[in-house]
N, CA, C and O atoms as a GROMACS GRO file, in nm:
protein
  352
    1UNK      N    1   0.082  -0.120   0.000
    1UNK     CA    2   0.000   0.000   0.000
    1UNK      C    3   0.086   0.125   0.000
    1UNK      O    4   0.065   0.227  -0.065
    2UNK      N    5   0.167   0.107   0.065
    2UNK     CA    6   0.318   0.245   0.086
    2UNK      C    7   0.370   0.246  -0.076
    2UNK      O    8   0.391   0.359  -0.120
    3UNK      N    9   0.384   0.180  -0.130
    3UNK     CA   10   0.479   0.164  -0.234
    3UNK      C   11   0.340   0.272  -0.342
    3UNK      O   12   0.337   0.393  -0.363
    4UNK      N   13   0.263   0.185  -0.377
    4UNK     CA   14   0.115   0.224  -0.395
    4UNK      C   15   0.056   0.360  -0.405
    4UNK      O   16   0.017   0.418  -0.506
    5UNK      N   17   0.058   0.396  -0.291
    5UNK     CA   18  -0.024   0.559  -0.264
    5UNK      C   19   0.115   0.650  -0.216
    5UNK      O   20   0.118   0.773  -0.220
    6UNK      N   21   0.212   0.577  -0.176
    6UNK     CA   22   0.327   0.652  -0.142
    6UNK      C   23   0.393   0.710  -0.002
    6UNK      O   24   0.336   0.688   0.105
    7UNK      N   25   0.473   0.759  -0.007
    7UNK     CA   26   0.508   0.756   0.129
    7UNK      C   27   0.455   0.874   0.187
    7UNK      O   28   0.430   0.880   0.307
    8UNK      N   29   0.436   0.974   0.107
    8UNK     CA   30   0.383   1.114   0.142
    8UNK      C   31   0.206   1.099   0.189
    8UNK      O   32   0.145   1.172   0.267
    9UNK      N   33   0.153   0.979   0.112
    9UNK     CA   34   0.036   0.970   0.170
    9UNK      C   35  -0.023   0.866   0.268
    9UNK      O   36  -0.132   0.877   0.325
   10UNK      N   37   0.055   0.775   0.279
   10UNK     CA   38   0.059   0.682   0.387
   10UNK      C   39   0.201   0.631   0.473
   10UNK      O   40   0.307   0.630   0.410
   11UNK      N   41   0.200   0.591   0.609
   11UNK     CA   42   0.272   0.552   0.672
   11UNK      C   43   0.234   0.449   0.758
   11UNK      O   44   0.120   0.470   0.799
   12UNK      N   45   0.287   0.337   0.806
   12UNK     CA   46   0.282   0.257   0.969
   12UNK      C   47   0.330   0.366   1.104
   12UNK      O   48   0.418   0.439   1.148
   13UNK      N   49   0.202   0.310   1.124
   13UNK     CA   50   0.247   0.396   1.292
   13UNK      C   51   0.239   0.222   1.402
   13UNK      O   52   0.227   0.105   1.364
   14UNK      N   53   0.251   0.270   1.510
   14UNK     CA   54   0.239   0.168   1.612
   14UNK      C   55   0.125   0.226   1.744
   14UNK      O   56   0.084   0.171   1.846
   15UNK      N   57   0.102   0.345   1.689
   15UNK     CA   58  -0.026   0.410   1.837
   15UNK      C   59  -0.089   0.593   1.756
   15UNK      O   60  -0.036   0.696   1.713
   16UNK      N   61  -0.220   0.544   1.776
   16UNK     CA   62  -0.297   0.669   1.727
   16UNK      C   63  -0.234   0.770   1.786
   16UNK      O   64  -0.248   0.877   1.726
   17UNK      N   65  -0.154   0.775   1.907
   17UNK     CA   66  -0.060   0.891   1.941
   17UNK      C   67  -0.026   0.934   1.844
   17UNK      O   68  -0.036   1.057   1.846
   18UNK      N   69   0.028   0.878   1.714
   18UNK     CA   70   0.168   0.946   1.622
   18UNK      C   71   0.083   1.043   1.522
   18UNK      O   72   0.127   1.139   1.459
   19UNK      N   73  -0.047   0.994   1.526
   19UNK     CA   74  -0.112   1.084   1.363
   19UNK      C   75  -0.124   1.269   1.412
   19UNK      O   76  -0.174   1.313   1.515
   20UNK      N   77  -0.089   1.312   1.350
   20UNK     CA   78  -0.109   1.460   1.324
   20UNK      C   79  -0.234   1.505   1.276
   20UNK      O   80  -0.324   1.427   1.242
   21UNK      N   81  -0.241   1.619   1.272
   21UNK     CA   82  -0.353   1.695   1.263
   21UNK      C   83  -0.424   1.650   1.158
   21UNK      O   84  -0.542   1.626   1.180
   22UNK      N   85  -0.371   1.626   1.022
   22UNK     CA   86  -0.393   1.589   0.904
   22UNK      C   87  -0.409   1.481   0.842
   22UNK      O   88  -0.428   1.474   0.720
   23UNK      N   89  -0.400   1.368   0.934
   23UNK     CA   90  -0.397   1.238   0.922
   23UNK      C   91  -0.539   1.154   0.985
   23UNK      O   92  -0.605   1.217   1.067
   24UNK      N   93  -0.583   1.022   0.951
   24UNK     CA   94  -0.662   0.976   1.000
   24UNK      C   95  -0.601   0.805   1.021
   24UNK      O   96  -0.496   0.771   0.966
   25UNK      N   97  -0.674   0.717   1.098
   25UNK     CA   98  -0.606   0.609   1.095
   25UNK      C   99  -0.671   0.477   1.061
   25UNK      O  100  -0.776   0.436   1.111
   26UNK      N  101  -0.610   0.426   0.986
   26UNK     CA  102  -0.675   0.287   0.988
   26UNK      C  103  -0.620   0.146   1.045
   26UNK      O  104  -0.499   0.143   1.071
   27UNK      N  105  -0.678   0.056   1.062
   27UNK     CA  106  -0.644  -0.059   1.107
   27UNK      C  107  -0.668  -0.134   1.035
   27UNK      O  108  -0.776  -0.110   0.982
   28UNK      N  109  -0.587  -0.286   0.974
   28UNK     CA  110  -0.549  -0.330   0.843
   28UNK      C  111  -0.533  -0.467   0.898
   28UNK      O  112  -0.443  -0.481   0.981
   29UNK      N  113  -0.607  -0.574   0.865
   29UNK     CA  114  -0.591  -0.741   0.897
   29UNK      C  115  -0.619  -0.816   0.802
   29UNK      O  116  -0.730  -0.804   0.750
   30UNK      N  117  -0.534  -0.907   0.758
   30UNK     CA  118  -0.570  -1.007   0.719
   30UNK      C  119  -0.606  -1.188   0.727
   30UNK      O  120  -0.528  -1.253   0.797
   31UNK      N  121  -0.701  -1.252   0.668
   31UNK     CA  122  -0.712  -1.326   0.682
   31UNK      C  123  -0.784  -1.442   0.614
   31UNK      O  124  -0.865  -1.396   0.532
   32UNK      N  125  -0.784  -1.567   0.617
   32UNK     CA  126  -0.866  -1.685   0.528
   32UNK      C  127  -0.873  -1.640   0.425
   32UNK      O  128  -0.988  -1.660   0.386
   33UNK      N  129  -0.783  -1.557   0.306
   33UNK     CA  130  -0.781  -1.540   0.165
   33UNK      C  131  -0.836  -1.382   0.135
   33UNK      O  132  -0.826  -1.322   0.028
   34UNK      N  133  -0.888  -1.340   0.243
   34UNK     CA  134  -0.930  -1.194   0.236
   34UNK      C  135  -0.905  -1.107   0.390
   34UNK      O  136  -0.883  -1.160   0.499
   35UNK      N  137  -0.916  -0.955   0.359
   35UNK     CA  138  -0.870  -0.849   0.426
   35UNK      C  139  -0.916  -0.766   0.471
   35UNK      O  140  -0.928  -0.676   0.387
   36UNK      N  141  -0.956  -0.738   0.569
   36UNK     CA  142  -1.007  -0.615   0.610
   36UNK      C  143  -0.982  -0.490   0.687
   36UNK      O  144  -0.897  -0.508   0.774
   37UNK      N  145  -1.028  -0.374   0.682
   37UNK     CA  146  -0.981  -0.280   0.747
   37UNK      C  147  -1.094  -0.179   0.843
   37UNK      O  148  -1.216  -0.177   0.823
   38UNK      N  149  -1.034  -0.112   0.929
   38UNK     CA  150  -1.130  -0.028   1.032
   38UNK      C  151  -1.083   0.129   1.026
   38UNK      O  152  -0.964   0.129   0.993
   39UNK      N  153  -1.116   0.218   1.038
   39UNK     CA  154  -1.138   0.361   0.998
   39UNK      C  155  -1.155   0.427   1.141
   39UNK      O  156  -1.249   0.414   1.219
   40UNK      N  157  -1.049   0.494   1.155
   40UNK     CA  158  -1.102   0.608   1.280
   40UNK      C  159  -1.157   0.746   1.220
   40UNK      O  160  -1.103   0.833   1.152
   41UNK      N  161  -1.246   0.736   1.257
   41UNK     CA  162  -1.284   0.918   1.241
   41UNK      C  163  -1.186   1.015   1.331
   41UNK      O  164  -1.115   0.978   1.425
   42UNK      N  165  -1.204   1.171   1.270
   42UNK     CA  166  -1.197   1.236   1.350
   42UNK      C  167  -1.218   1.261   1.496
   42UNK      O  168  -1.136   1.321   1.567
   43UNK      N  169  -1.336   1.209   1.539
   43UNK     CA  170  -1.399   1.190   1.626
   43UNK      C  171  -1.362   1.077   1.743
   43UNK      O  172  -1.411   1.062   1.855
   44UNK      N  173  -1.264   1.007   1.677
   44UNK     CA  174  -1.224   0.942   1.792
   44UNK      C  175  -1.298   0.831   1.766
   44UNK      O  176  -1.299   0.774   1.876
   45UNK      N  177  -1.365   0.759   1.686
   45UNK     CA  178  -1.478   0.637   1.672
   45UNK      C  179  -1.468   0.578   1.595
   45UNK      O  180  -1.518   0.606   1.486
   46UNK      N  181  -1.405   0.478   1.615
   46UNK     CA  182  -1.373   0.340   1.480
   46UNK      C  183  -1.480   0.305   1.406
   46UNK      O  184  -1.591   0.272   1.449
   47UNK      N  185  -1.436   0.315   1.266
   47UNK     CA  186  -1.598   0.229   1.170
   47UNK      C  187  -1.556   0.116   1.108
   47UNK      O  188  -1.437   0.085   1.101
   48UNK      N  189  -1.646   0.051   1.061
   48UNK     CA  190  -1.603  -0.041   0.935
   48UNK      C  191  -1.723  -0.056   0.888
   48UNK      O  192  -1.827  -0.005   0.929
   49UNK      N  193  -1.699  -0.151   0.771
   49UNK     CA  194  -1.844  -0.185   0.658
   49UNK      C  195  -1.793  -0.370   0.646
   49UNK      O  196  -1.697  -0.415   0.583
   50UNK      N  197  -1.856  -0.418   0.697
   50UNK     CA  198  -1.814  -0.565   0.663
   50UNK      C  199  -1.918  -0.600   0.505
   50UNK      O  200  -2.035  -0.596   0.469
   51UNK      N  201  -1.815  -0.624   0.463
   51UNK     CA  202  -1.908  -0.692   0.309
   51UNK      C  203  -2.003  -0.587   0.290
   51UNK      O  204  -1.974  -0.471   0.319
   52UNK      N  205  -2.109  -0.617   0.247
   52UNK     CA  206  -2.235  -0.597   0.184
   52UNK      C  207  -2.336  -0.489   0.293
   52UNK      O  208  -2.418  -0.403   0.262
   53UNK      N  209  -2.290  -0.538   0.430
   53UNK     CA  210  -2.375  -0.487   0.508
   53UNK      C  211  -2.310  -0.292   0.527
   53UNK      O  212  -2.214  -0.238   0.471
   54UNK      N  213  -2.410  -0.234   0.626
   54UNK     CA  214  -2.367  -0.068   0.633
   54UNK      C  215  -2.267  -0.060   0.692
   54UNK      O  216  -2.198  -0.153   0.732
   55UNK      N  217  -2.245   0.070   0.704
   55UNK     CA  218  -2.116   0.090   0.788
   55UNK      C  219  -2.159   0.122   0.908
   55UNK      O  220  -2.248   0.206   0.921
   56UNK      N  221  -2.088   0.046   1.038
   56UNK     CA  222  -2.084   0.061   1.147
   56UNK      C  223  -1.984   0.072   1.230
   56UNK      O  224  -1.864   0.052   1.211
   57UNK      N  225  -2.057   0.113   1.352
   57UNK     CA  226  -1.944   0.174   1.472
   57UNK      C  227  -1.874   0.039   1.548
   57UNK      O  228  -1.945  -0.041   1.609
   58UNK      N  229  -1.726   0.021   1.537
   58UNK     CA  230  -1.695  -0.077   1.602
   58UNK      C  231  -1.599  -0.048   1.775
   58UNK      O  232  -1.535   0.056   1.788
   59UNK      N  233  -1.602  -0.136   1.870
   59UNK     CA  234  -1.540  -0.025   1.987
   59UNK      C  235  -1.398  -0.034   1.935
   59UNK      O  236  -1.353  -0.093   1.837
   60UNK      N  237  -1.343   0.036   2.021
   60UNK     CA  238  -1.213   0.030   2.010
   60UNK      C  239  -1.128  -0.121   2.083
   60UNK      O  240  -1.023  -0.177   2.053
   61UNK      N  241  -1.219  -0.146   2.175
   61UNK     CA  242  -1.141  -0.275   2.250
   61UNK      C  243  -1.132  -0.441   2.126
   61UNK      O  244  -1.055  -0.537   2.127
   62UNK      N  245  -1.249  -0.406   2.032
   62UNK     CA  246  -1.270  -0.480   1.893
   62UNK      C  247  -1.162  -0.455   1.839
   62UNK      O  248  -1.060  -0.522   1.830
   63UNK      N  249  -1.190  -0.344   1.801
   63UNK     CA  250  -1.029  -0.338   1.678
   63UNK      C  251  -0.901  -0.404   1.729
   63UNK      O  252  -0.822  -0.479   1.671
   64UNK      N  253  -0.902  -0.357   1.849
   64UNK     CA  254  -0.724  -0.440   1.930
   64UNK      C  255  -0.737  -0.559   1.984
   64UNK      O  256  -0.642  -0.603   2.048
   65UNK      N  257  -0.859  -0.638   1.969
   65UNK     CA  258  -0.877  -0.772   1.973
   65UNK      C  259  -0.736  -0.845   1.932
   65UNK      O  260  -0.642  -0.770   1.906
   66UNK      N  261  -0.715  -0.989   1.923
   66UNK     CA  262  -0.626  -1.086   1.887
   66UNK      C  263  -0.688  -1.096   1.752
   66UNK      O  264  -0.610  -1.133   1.663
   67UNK      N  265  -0.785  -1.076   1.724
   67UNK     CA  266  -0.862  -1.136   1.563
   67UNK      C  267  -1.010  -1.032   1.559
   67UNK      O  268  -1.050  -0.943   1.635
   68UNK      N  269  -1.059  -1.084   1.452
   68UNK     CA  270  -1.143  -0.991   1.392
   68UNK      C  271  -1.233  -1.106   1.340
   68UNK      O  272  -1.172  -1.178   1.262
   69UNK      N  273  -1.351  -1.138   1.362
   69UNK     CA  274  -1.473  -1.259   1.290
   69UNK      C  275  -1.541  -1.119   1.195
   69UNK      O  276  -1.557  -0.998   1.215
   70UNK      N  277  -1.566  -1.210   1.089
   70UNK     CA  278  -1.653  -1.166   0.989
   70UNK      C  279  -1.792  -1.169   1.042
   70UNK      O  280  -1.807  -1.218   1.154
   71UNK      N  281  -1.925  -1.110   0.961
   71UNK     CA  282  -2.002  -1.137   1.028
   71UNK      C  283  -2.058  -1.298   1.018
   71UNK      O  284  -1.998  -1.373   0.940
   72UNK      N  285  -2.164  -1.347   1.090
   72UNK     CA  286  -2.188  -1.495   1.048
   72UNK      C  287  -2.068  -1.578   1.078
   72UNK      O  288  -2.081  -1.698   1.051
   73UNK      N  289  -1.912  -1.527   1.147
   73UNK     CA  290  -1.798  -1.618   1.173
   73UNK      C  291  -1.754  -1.691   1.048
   73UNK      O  292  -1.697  -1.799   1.066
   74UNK      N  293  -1.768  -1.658   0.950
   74UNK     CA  294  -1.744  -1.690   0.777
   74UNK      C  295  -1.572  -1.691   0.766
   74UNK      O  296  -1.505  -1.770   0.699
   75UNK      N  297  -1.527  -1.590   0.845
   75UNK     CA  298  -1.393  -1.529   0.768
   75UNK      C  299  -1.319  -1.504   0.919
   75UNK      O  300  -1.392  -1.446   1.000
   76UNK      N  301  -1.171  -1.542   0.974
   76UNK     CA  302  -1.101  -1.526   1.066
   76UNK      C  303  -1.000  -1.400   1.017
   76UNK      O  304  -0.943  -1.403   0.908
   77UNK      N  305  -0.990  -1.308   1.096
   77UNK     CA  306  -0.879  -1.195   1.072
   77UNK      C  307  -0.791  -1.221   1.161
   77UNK      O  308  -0.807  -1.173   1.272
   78UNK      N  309  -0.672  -1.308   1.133
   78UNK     CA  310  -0.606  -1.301   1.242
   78UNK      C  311  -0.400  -1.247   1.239
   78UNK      O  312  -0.304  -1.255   1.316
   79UNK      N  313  -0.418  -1.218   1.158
   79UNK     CA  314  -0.285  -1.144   1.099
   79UNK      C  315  -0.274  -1.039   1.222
   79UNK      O  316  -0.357  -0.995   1.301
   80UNK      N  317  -0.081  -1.012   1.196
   80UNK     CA  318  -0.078  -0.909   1.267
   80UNK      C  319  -0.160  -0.790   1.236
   80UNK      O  320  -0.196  -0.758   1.123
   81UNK      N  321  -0.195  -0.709   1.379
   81UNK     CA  322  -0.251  -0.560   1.331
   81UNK      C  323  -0.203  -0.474   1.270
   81UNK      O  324  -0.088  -0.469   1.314
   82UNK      N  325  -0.213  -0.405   1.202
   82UNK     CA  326  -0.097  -0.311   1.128
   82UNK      C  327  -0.219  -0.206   1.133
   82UNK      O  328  -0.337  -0.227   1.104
   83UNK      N  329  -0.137  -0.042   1.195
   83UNK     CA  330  -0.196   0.077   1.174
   83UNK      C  331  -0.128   0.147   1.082
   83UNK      O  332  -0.012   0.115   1.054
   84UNK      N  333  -0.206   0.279   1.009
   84UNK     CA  334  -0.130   0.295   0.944
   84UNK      C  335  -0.215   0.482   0.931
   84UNK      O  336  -0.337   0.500   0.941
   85UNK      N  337  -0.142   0.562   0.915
   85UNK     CA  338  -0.184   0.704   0.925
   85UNK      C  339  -0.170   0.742   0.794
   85UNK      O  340  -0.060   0.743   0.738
   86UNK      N  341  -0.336   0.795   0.706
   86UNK     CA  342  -0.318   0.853   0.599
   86UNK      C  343  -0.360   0.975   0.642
   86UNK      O  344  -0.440   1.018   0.725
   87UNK      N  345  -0.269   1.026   0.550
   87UNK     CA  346  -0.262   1.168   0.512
   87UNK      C  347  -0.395   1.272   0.437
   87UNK      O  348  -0.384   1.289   0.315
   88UNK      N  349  -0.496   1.328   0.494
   88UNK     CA  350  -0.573   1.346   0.399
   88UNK      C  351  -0.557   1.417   0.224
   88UNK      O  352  -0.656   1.422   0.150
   0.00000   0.00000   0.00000
Protein backbone atom coordinates (compact mmCIF):
# COMPACT_ATOMS: atom_id res chain seq x y z
CA UNK A 1 0.00 0.00 0.00
CA UNK A 2 3.18 2.45 0.86
CA UNK A 3 4.79 1.64 -2.34
CA UNK A 4 1.15 2.24 -3.95
CA UNK A 5 -0.24 5.59 -2.64
CA UNK A 6 3.27 6.52 -1.42
CA UNK A 7 5.08 7.56 1.29
CA UNK A 8 3.83 11.14 1.42
CA UNK A 9 0.36 9.71 1.70
CA UNK A 10 0.59 6.82 3.87
CA UNK A 11 2.72 5.52 6.72
CA UNK A 12 2.82 2.57 9.69
CA UNK A 13 2.47 3.96 12.92
CA UNK A 14 2.39 1.68 16.12
CA UNK A 15 -0.26 4.10 18.37
CA UNK A 16 -2.97 6.69 17.27
CA UNK A 17 -0.60 8.91 19.41
CA UNK A 18 1.68 9.46 16.22
CA UNK A 19 -1.12 10.84 13.63
CA UNK A 20 -1.09 14.60 13.24
CA UNK A 21 -3.53 16.95 12.63
CA UNK A 22 -3.93 15.89 9.04
CA UNK A 23 -3.97 12.38 9.22
CA UNK A 24 -6.62 9.76 10.00
CA UNK A 25 -6.06 6.10 10.95
CA UNK A 26 -6.75 2.87 9.88
CA UNK A 27 -6.44 -0.59 11.07
CA UNK A 28 -5.49 -3.30 8.43
CA UNK A 29 -5.91 -7.41 8.97
CA UNK A 30 -5.70 -10.07 7.19
CA UNK A 31 -7.12 -13.26 6.82
CA UNK A 32 -8.66 -16.85 5.28
CA UNK A 33 -7.81 -15.40 1.65
CA UNK A 34 -9.30 -11.94 2.36
CA UNK A 35 -8.70 -8.49 4.26
CA UNK A 36 -10.07 -6.15 6.10
CA UNK A 37 -9.81 -2.80 7.47
CA UNK A 38 -11.30 -0.28 10.33
CA UNK A 39 -11.38 3.61 9.98
CA UNK A 40 -11.02 6.08 12.80
CA UNK A 41 -12.84 9.17 12.41
CA UNK A 42 -11.97 12.36 13.50
CA UNK A 43 -13.99 11.90 16.26
CA UNK A 44 -12.24 9.42 17.92
CA UNK A 45 -14.78 6.37 16.72
CA UNK A 46 -13.73 3.40 14.80
CA UNK A 47 -15.98 2.29 11.70
CA UNK A 48 -16.03 -0.42 9.35
CA UNK A 49 -18.44 -1.85 6.57
CA UNK A 50 -18.14 -5.65 6.63
CA UNK A 51 -19.08 -6.92 3.09
CA UNK A 52 -22.35 -5.97 1.84
CA UNK A 53 -23.75 -4.87 5.08
CA UNK A 54 -23.67 -0.68 6.33
CA UNK A 55 -21.16 0.90 7.89
CA UNK A 56 -20.84 0.61 11.47
CA UNK A 57 -19.44 1.74 14.72
CA UNK A 58 -16.95 -0.77 16.02
CA UNK A 59 -15.40 -0.25 19.87
CA UNK A 60 -12.13 0.30 20.09
CA UNK A 61 -11.41 -2.75 22.50
CA UNK A 62 -12.70 -4.80 18.93
CA UNK A 63 -10.29 -3.38 16.78
CA UNK A 64 -7.24 -4.40 19.30
CA UNK A 65 -8.77 -7.72 19.73
CA UNK A 66 -6.25 -10.86 18.87
CA UNK A 67 -8.62 -11.36 15.63
CA UNK A 68 -11.43 -9.91 13.93
CA UNK A 69 -14.73 -12.59 12.90
CA UNK A 70 -16.53 -11.66 9.89
CA UNK A 71 -20.02 -11.37 10.28
CA UNK A 72 -21.88 -14.95 10.48
CA UNK A 73 -17.98 -16.18 11.73
CA UNK A 74 -17.44 -16.90 7.77
CA UNK A 75 -13.93 -15.29 7.68
CA UNK A 76 -11.01 -15.26 10.66
CA UNK A 77 -8.78 -11.95 10.72
CA UNK A 78 -6.06 -13.01 12.42
CA UNK A 79 -2.85 -11.44 10.99
CA UNK A 80 -0.78 -9.09 12.67
CA UNK A 81 -2.51 -5.60 13.31
CA UNK A 82 -0.97 -3.11 11.28
CA UNK A 83 -1.96 0.77 11.74
CA UNK A 84 -1.30 2.95 9.44
CA UNK A 85 -1.83 7.04 9.25
CA UNK A 86 -3.18 8.53 5.99
CA UNK A 87 -2.62 11.68 5.12
CA UNK A 88 -5.73 13.46 3.99
Amino acid sequence: MIKFFGKDKIRVIHSVQELTKTEYAIAFRVGDGDFHYVKRGKNGVWYHKPGSNTIRRIKREEVFADEWTSPGGFITYNSKLVLLAVHE
